[in-house]
C-alpha positions as CSV (number, residue, x, y, z in Angstrom):
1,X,-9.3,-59.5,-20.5
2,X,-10.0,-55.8,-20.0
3,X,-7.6,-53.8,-17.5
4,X,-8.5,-51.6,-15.4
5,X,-7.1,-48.6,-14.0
6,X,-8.9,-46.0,-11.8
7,X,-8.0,-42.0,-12.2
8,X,-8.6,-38.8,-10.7
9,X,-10.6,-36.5,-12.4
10,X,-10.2,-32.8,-10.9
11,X,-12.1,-30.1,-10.8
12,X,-11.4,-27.5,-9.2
13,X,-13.2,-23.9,-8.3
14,X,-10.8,-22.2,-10.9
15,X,-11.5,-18.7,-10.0
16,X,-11.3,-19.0,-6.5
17,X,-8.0,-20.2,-6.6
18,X,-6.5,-16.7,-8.0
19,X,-4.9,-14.6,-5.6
20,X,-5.9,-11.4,-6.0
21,X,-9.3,-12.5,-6.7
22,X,-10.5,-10.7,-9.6
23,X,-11.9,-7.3,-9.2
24,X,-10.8,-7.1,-5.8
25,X,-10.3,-3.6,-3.8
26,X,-7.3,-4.0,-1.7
27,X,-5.5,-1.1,0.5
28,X,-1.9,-2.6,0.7
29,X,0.6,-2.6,-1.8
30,X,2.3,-5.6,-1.0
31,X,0.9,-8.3,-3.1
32,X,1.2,-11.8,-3.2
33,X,0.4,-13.9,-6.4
34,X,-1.1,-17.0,-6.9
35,X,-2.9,-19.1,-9.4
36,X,-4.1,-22.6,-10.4
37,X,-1.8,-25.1,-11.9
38,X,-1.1,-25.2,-15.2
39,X,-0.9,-28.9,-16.2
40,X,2.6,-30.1,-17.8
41,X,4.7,-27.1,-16.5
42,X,7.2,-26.5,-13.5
43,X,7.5,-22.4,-13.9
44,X,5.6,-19.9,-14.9
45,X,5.9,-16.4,-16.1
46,X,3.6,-13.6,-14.3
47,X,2.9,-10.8,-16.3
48,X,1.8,-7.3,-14.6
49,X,0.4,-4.3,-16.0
50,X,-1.5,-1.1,-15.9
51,X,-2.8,-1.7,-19.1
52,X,-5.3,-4.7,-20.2
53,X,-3.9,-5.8,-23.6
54,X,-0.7,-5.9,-21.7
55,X,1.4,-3.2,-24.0
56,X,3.8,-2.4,-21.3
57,X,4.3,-4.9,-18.8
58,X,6.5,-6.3,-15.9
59,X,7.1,-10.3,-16.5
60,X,8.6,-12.1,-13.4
61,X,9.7,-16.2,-14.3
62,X,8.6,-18.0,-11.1
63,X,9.6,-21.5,-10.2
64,X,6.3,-22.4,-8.6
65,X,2.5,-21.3,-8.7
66,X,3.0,-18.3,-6.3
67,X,5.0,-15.2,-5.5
68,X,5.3,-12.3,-3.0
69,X,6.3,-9.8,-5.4
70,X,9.2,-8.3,-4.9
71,X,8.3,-4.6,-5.7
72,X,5.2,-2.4,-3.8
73,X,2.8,-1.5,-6.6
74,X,1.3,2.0,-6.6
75,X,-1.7,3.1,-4.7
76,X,-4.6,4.2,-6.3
77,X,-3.9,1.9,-9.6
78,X,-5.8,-0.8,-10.9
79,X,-3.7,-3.6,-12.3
80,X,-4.1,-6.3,-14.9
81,X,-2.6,-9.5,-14.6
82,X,-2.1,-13.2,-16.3
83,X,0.5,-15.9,-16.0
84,X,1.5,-18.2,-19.0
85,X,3.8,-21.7,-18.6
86,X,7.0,-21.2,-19.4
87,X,7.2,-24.4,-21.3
88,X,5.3,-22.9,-24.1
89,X,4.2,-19.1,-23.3
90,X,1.1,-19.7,-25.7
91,X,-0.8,-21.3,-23.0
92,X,-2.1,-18.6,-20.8
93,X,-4.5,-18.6,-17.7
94,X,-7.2,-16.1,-18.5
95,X,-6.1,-12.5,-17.3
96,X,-7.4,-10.7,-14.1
97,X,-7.9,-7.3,-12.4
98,X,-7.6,-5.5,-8.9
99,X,-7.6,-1.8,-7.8
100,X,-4.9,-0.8,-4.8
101,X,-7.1,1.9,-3.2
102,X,-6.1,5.3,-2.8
103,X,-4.3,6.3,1.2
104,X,-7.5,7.1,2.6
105,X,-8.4,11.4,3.3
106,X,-7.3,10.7,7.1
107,X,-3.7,9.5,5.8
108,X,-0.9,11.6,8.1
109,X,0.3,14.2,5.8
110,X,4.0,14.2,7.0
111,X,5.9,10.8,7.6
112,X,9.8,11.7,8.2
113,X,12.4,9.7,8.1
114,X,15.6,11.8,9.7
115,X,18.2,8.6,10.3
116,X,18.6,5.0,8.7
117,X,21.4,3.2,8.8
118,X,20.7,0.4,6.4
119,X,23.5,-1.8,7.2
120,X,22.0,-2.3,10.9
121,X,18.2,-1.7,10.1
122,X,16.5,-5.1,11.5
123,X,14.4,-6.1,7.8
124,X,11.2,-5.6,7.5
125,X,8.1,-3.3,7.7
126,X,6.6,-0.9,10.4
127,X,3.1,-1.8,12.1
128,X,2.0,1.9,13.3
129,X,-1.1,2.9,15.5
130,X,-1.9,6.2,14.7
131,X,-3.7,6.1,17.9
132,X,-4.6,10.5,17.0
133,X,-6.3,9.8,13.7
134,X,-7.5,6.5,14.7
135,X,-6.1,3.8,12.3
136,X,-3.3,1.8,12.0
137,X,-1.0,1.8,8.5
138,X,2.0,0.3,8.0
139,X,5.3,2.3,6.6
140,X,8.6,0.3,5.0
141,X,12.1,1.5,6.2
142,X,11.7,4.8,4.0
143,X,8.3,5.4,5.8
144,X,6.8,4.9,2.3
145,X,2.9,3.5,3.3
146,X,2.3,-0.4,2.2
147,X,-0.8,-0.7,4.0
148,X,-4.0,0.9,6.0
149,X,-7.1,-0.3,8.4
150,X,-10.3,0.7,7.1
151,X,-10.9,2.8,10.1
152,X,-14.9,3.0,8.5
153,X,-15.4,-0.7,9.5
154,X,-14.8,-0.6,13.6
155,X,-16.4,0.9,16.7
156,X,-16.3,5.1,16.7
157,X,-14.7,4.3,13.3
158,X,-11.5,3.9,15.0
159,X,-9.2,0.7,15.3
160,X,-5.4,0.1,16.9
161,X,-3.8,-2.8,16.2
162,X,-2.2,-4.4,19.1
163,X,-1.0,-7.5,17.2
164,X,0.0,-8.8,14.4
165,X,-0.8,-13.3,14.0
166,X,1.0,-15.7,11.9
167,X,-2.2,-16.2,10.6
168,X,-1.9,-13.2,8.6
169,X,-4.2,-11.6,10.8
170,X,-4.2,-8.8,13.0
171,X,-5.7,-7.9,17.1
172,X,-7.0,-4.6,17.9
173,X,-9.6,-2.5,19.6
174,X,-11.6,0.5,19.2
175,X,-13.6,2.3,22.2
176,X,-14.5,-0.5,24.2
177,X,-15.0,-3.1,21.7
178,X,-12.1,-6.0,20.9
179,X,-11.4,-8.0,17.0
180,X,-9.3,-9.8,15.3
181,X,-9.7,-9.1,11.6
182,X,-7.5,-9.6,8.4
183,X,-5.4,-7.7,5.6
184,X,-8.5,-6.3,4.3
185,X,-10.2,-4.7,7.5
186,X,-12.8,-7.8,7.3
187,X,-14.1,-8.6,10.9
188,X,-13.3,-12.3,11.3
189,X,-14.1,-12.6,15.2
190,X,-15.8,-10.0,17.9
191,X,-15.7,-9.7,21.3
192,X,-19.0,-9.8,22.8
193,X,-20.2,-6.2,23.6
194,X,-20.5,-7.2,27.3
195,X,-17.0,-6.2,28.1
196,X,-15.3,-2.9,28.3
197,X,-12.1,-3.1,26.3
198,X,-9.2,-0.7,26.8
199,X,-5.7,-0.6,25.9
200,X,-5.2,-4.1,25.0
201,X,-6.1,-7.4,23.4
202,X,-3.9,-9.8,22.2
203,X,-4.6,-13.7,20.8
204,X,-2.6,-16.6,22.5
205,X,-1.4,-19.9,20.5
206,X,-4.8,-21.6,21.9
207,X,-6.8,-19.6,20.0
208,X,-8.0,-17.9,23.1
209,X,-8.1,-13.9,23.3
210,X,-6.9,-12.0,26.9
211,X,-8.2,-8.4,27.4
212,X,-8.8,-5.6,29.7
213,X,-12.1,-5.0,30.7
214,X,-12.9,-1.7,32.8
215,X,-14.9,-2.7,36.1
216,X,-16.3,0.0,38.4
217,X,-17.2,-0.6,42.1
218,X,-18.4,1.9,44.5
219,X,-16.2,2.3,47.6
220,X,-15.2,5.4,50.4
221,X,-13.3,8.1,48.9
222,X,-9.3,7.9,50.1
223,X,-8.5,10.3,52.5
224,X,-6.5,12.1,49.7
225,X,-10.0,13.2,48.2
226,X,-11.5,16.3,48.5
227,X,-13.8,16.3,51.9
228,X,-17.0,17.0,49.8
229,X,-16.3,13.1,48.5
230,X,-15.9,11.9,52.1
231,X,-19.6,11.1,52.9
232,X,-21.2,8.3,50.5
233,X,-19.0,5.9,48.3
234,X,-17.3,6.8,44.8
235,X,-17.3,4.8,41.9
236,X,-13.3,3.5,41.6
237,X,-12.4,2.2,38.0
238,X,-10.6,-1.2,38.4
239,X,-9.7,-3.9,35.8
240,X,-10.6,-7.5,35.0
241,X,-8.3,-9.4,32.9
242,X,-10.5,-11.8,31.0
243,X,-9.4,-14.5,28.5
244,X,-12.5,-16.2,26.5
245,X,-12.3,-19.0,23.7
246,X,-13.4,-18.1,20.2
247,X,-17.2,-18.7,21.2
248,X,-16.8,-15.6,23.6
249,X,-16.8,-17.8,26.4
250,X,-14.9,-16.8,29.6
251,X,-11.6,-19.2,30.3
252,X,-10.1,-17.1,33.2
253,X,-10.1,-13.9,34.6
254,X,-8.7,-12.1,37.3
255,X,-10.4,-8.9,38.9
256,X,-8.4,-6.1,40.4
257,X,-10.7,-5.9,42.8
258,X,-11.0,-9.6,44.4
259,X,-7.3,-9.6,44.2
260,X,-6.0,-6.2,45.2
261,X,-6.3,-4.2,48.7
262,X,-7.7,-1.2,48.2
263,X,-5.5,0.6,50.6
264,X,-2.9,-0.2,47.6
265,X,-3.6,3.0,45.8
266,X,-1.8,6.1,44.3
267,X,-2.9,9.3,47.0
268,X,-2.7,11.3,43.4
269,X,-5.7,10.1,42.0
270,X,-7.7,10.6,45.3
271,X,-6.4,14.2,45.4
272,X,-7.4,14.7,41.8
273,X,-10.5,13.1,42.0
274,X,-13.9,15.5,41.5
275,X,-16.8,13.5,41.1
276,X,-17.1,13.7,37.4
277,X,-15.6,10.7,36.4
278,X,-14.4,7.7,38.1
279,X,-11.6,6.9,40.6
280,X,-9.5,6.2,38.6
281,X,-7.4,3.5,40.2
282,X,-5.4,0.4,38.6
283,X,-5.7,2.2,34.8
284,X,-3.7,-1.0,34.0
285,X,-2.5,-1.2,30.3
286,X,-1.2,-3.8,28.7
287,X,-1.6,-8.0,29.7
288,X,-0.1,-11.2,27.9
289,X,0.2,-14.7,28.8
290,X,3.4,-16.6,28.9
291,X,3.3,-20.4,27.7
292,X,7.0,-21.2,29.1
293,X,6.3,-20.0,33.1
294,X,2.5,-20.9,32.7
295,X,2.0,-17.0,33.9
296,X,0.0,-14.1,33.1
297,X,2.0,-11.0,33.3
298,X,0.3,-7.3,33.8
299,X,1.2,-3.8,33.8
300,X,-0.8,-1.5,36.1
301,X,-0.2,2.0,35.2
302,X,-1.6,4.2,37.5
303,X,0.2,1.4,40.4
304,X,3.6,2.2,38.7
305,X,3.4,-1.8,38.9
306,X,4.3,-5.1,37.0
307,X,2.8,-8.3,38.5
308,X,3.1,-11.6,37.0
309,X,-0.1,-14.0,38.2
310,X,0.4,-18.2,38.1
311,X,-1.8,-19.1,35.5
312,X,-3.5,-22.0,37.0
313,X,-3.8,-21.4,40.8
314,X,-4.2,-17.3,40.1
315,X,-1.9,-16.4,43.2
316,X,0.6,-13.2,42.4
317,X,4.0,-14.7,41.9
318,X,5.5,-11.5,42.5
319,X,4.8,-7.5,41.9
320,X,7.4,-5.4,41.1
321,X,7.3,-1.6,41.4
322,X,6.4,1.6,43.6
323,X,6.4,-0.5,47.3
324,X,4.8,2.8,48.5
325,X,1.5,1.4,46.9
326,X,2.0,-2.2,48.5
327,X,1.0,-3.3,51.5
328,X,3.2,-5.9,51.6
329,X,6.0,-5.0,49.1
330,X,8.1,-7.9,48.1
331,X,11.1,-6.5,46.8
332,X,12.4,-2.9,46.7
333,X,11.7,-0.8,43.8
334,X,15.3,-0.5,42.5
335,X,14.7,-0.1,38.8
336,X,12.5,3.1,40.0
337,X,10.3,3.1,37.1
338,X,6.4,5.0,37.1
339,X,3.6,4.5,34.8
340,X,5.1,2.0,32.6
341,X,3.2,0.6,29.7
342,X,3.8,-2.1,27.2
343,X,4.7,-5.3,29.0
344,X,6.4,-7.9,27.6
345,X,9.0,-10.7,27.7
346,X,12.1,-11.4,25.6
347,X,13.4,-14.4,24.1
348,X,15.6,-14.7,26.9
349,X,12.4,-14.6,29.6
350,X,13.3,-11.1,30.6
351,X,11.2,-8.0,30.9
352,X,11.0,-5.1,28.4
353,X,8.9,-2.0,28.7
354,X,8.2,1.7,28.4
355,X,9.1,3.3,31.7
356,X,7.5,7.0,31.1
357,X,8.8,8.2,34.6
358,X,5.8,10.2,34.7
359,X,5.7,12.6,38.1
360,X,9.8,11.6,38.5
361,X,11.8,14.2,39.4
362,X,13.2,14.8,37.1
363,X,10.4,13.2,34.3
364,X,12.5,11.2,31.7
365,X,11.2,8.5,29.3
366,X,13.5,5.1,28.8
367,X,13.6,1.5,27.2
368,X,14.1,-0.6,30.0
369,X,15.2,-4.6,30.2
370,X,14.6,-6.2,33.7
371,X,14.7,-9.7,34.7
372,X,13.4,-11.0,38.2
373,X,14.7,-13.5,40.4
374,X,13.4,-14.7,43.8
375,X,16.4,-11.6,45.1
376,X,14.1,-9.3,43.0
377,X,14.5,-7.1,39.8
378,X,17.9,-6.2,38.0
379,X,18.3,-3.9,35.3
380,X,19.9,-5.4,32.0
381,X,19.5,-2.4,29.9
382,X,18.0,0.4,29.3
383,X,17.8,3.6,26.5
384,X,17.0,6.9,28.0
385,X,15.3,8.8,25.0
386,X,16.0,12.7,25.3
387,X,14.2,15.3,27.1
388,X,12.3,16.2,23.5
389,X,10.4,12.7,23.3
390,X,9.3,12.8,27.2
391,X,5.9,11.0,26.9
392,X,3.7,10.8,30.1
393,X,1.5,8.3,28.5
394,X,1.8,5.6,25.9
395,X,4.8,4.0,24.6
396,X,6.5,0.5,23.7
397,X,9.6,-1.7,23.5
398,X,10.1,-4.2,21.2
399,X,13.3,-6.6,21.0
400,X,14.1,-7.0,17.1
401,X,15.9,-10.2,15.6
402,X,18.9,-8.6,14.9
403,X,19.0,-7.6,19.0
404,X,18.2,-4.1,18.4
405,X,15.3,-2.6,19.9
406,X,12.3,-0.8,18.1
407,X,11.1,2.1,21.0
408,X,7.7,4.3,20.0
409,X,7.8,7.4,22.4
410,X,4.3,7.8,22.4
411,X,2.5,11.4,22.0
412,X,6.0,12.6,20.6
413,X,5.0,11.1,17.0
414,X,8.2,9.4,17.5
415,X,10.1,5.8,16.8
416,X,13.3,4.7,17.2
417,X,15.4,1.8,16.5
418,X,18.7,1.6,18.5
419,X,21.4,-1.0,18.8
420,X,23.2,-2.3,22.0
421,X,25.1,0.3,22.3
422,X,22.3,2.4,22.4
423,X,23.3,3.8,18.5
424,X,20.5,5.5,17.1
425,X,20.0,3.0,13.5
426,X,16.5,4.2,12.5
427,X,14.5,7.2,13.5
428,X,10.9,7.8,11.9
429,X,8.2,11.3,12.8
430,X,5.2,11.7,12.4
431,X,2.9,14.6,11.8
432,X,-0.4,15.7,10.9
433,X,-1.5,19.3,10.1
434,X,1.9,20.0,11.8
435,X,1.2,18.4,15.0
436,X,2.8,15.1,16.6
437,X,0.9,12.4,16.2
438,X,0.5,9.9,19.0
439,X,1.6,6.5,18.2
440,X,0.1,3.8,20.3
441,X,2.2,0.3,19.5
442,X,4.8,-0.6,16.8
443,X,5.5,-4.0,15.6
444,X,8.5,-4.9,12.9
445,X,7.3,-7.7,10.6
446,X,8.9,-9.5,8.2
447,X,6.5,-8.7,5.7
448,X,2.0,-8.2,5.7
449,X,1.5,-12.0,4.0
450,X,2.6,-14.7,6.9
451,X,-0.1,-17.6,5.9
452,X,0.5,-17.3,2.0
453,X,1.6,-20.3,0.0
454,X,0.3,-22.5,-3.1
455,X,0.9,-26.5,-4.3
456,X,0.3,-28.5,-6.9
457,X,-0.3,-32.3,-7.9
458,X,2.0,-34.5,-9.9
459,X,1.4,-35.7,-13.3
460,X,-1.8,-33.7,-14.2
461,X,-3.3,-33.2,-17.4
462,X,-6.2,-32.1,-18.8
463,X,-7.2,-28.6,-18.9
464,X,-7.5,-25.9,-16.0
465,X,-11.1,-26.5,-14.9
466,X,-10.7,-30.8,-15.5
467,X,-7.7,-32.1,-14.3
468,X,-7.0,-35.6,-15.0
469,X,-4.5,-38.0,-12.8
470,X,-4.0,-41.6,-12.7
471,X,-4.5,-43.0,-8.9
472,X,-1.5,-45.5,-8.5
473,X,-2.7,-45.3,-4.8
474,X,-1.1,-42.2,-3.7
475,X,-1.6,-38.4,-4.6
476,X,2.0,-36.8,-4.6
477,X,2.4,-32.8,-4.8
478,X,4.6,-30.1,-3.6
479,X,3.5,-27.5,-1.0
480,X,5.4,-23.7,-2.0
481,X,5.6,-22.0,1.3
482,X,6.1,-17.9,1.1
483,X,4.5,-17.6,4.7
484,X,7.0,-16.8,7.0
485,X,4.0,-17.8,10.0
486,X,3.7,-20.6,9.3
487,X,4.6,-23.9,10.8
488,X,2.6,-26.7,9.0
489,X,-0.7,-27.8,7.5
490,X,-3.4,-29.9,7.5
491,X,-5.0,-31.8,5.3
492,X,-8.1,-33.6,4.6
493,X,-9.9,-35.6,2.1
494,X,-14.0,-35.2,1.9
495,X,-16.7,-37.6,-0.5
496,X,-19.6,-35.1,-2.2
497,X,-21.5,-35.4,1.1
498,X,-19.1,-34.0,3.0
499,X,-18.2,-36.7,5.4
500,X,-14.3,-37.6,5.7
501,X,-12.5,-39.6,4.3
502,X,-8.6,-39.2,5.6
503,X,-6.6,-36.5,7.1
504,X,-3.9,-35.9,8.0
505,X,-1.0,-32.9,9.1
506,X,2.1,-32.1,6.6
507,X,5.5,-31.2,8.5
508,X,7.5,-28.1,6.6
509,X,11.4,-27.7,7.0
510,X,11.7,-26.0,3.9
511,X,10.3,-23.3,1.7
512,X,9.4,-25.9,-0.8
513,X,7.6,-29.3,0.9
514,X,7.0,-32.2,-1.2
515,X,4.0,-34.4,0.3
516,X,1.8,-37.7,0.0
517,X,-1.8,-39.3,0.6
518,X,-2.2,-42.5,0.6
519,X,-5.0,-43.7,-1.2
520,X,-4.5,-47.3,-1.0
521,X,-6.3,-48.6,2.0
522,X,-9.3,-46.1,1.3
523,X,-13.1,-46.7,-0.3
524,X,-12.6,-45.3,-3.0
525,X,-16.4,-45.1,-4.8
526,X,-16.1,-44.6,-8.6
527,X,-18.0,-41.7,-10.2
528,X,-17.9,-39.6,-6.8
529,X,-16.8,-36.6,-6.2
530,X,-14.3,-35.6,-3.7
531,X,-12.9,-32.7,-2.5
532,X,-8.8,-32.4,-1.2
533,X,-8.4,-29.3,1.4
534,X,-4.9,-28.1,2.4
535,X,-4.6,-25.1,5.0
536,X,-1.7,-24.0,7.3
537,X,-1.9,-25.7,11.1
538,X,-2.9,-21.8,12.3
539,X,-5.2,-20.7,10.0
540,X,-8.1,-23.2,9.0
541,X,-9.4,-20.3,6.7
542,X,-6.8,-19.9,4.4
543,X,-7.5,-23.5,2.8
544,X,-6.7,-24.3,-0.8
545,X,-9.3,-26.9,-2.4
546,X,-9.5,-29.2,-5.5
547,X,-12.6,-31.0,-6.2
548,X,-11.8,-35.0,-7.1
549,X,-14.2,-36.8,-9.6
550,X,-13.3,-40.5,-9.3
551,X,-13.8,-42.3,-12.6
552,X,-12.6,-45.5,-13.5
553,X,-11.4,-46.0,-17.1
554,X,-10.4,-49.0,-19.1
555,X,-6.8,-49.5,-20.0
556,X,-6.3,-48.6,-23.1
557,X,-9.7,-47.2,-24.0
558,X,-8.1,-43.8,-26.1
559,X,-11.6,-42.8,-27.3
560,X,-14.0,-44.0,-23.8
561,X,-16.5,-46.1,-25.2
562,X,-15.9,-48.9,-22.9
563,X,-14.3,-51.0,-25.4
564,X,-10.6,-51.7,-26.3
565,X,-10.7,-52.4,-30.0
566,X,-9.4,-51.4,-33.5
567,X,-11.0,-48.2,-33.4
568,X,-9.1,-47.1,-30.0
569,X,-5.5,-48.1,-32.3
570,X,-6.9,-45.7,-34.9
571,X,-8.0,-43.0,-32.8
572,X,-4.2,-43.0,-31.1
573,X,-2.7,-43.0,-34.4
574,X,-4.0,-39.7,-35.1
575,X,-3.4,-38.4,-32.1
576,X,0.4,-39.1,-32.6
577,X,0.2,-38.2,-36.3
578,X,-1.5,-34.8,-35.3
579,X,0.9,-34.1,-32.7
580,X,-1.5,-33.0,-29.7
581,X,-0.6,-32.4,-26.5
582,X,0.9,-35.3,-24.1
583,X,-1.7,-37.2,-21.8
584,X,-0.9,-40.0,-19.6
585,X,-4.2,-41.6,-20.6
586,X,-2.8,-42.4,-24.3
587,X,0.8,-43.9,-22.5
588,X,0.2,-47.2,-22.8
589,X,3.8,-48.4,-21.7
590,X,4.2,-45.4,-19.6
591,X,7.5,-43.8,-21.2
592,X,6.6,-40.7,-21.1
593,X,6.6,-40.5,-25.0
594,X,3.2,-41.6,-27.2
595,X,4.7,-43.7,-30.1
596,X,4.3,-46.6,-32.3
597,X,5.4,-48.9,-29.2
598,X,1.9,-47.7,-27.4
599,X,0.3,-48.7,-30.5
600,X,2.1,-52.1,-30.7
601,X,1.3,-52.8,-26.5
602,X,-2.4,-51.7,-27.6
603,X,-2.6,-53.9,-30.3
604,X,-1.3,-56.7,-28.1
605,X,-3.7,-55.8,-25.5
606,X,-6.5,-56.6,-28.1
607,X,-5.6,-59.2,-29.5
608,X,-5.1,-60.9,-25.9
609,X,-8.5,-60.0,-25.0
610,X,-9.8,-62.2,-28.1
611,X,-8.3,-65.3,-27.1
């Protein structure tokens, strides 16, 4: 009787699966590594050098198929790369390429760093907008550059980064115009050009992108205006705040001018108004919804005010700020803060903003912490930067992990990071052509690769391009996860046309995630192929595929002719007499060793077969 067993043949799209790809341009010098399996070994060793017949070289030993490596490489170098098994550093993956670009002509010429304290530094690298150049780069703790935008491939070639995803991808806008692109300034999604974008987009967990579109509606001229205005109707700039779904179709939205009297105004920007330009009235600058109090919270600059909106029945929970521009004020503006930008919420559901005090007497700039009660707004904390880094407009707050806070003071080419006891622990400056240069936003990140990871498959052999696995019902693997963005994946099993087979979603508690597909109760279709897909839950992009071809072999068949005979027992002689590599094909008693006893349970097999 002939036996039977079915295995995996896989194929897989070998190039595609190295990480840099090779030749690739890339403009960040923080790499991450990875490559396909090498069949029979559990480490590897990555070699890295400038030159290609690998003379000089750096060699890192790496438990899995992936790194993030541990130094930044050098701009403007092109690198050659290969990894080899450690089991037996003969057998090599073939070697690859890729150039770090050179900092682009428009790089700042003077990045300063006047204080660290490394001891209370909160890890990680620095997410700038150079909002005066117009691109966004990213600095490490020494203000040493790791990576740039491609400025060339937005709107007005100019781009700010408002946010960076766990996807590995980052949210930004350029004159009127919003995107969420990745690492290498590639466009991934576009807001439709109906909308007039300023100061800030940002993505929510639901794949759904909130913005702040300029709306202008004609209306009388305050009595603040100049009396030449008083006769027709200006145009007044208000603001929508639109969310839409990643078709570019609208979810919610919320206009200043439905919701908003318009005798709630600043007299300032009546009396300055001359027929030019627009009214300009709400100037509002930063928006974000909340998941935990189902709320959209929004800052309106040029209404010194902060209002937080229910979500689902749009009604204003509360505004807090200047009552003097409120009708109907509901609390009293004891935090006393004016043209405040950068709204957001800490971990503990408080406030945290820039408070520019513009037109205070006296002006000051400040870090601010406020939570609100139904008794109103209370100041937790706050860090009054010094008369230098005044900045009338732009400026953030960010609450670190370690509890300090990162502060950008805006046109003052300035960042901070201070403690809780308002310590100064980190101090960056920025020039160009020895002027300031105004920062927009500044986000501290762990590192520029959230999404990356690699796996592998049990018990493969076979070479690179045609792996070969026995199906005992299941396919058993590791996941290596490096991406600190990441909070699971998905995976899913296709036949050659495409259709579906299984899927299924792969919980992570660890760096390293060990994982299994049952096979068993599938319809498994001999000489098929199919393909295995594994992406993270928040990036369907980043997916990792090997291509199955199902075969079915017969046990004990060493040389695939469909017969078990004499000739197979000859064949596996040699093959243990010459020594070649290990396969699991040629393990008849599945020991792990291929020996005289395989040729004894082969011979056995035959001669049952002839009885």
């Amino acid at each position: 009787m002939k036996n039977f067993l079915t295995i995996v043949i896989i194929s897989i799209t070998f190039c595609s699966n190295f990480i840099p790809s090779n030749y690739k341009e890339i403009n960040y010098t923080q790499v991450f590594f990875s490559w396909p399996q090498i069949t029979n070994s559990d480490s590897y060793i990555l070699i890295l050098s400038e030159d290609e017949n690998f003379i000089q070289a750096d060699t890192s030993f790496v438990s899995s198929n992936s790194i993030l490596y541990p130094d930044f490489l050098d701009w403007g170098t092109r690198y050659f790369w290969k990894v080899c098994s450690q089991t037996s550093i003969e057998e090599c993956l073939s070697s690859n390429e890729f150039f770090i670009n050179s900092l682009p002509e428009y790089h700042a010429d003077q990045i300063t760093i006047n204080t660290i304290n490394e001891q209370e530094y909160a890890s990680g690298i620095n997410i700038l907008d150079f909002e005066s150049i117009g691109y966004s780069l990213a600095v490490d703790k020494y203000g040493e550059p790791v990576w740039y935008t491609k400025k060339e491939n937005f709107n007005m070639e100019q781009i700010t980064v408002t946010q960076f995803l766990e996807n590995g991808n980052f949210v930004g806008f350029s004159t009127g115009r919003g995107y969420e692109f990745n690492i290498d300034s590639d466009i991934v999604f576009e807001v439709p050009n109906e909308y007039s974008i300023h100061h800030e987009i940002r993505k929510t967990d639901n794949d759904t992108y909130f913005f702040i579109d300029a709306e202008i509606e004609y209306h009388p001229c305050p009595i603040e205006c100049d009396d030449q205005f008083s006769d027709f109707p200006v145009p007044w700039q208000g603001d929508r705040f639109v969310e839409i779904n990643s078709l570019g179709e609208i979810v919610w939205d919320w206009n200043t001018f439905d919701e908003i009297s318009l005798n709630e105004y600043n007299p300032l920007y009546a009396q300055i108004y001359n027929g030019v330009t627009e009214l300009d009235w709400t100037h509002s600058n930063s928006v974000f919804y909340d998941d935990n109090t189902e709320s959209v919270y929004v800052s309106i600059r040029n209404l010194s005010r902060i209002t937080s909106i229910d979500y689902m029945s749009k009604q204003i929970n509360w505004n807090i700020g200047e009552e003097d521009f409120m009708e109907n004020p509901i609390f009293l503006d004891e935090i006393n803060f004016s043209q405040q930008h950068s709204v957001q919420l800490t971990e503990s559901g408080n406030l945290i903003f820039f408070d520019n005090a513009r037109y205070q007497d006296p002006e000051f700039s400040r870090c601010v912490e406020v939570s609100v009660d139904d008794s109103g707004p209370i100041l937790i904390w706050e860090h009054v930067l010094p008369d230098s880094m005044f900045t009338g407009s732009r400026g953030e707050c960010d609450r670190l992990s370690n509890g300090n806070s990162l502060i950008t003071a805006g046109r003052t080419g300035n960042v901070l990071e201070v403690n809780s006891n308002n310590d100064v622990t980190w101090h960056l400056n920025v020039k160009n052509n020895g002027y300031n240069v105004t920062i927009y936003r500044t986000e501290r990140v762990p590192n520029l690769h959230p999404n990356t990871f690699s796996y592998i498959i049990d018990d493969l052999t076979g070479d690179n391009e045609n792996y070969i696995k026995f199906n005992n019902g299941y396919i058993n693997g590791r996941i290596y996860n490096s991406g600190w963005g990441i909070e699971g994946f998905a995976y899913k099993l296709l036949d050659e046309f495409g259709q579906e087979v299984t899927s299924g979603n792969i919980s992570i508690d660890s760096e390293v995630v060990d994982y299994q597909i049952d096979l068993s109760e599938l319809n498994i279709i001999d000489n098929m192929f199919y393909t295995l897909s594994i992406n993270p839950l928040n990036n369907i992009l980043n997916s990792k595929d090997f291509i199955f071809y199902l075969q079915e072999f017969i046990f004990g068949d060493i040389n695939n002719d469909s017969e078990v005979d004499i000739i197979d027992i000859i064949d596996l002689n040699n093959l243990i007499l010459t020594g070649n590599d290990f396969l699991w094909i040629n393990d008849i008693n599945y020991d792990l060793n291929v020996d005289i006893l395989d040729i004894i349970i082969l011979l056995n097999i035959i001669l049952d077969d002839n009885n």
